[in-house]
N, C-alpha and C positions, 0 to 999 in steps of 0.2 A: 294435792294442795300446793306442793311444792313447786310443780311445772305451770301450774294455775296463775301462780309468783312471777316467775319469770317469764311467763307467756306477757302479763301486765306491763311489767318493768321494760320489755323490750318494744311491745309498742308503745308504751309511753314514751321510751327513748326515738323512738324509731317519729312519732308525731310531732319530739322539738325537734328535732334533726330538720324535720319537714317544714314548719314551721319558720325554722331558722331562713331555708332558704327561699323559700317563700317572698320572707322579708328583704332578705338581701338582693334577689332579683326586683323582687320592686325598686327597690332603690338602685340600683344599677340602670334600671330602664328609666327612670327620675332623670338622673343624669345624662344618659345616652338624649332622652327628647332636651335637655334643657341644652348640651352643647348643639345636636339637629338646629335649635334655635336661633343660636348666636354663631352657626354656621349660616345658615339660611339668611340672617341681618347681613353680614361682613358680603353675603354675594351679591346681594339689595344695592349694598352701596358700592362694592366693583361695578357693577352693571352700570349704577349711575352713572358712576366718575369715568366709563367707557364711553356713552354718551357724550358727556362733555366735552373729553377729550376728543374724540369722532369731531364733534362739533368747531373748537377750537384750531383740528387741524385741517378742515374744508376750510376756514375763515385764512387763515392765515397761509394756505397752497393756492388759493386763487390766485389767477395767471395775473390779472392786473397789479394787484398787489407786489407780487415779483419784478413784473415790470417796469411799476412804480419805485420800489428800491432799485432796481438796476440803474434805474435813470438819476434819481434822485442822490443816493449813498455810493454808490460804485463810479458814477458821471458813465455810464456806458450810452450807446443811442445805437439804434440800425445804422447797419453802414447805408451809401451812396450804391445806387447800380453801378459804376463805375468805380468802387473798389473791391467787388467781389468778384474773386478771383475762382474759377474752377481748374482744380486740381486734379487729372487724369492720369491713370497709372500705364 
């Protein structure tokens, strides 16, 4: 009767035990998918703003545009055939 006791007591112990973590892996993988989430959103919107960016710096590298501020904001212009000088070593 006695071992009958504690044969009880010990899987009853032995089932919260189990139980417990049971619960607490649940909840640990709760968490794990919710941050997966709001990782998976923050790459969403990198990706985006890469785009953009991509976009932004094709618009703004185009050669005329260069061209245009050289002439415009710097006063630069192609020289003359007749000032370009080849330099031979």
């Amino acid at each position: 009767m006695n071992n009958l006791r504690t044969a009880v007591i010990c899987l009853a112990a032995i089932n919260i035990v189990t139980a417990l973590g049971v619960v607490y892996n649940k909840h640990n993988s709760r968490m794990l998918f919710k941050k997966t989430r709001v990782l998976s959103s923050a790459i969403d919107r990198a990706n985006v703003d890469w785009g953009r960016l991509q976009i932004e710096e094709s618009t703004l590298a185009r050669f005329g545009r260069i061209e245009e501020l050289a002439t415009k904001d710097l006063k630069m212009r192609l020289p003359e055939h007749t000032e370009i000088k080849t330099v031979l070593k």
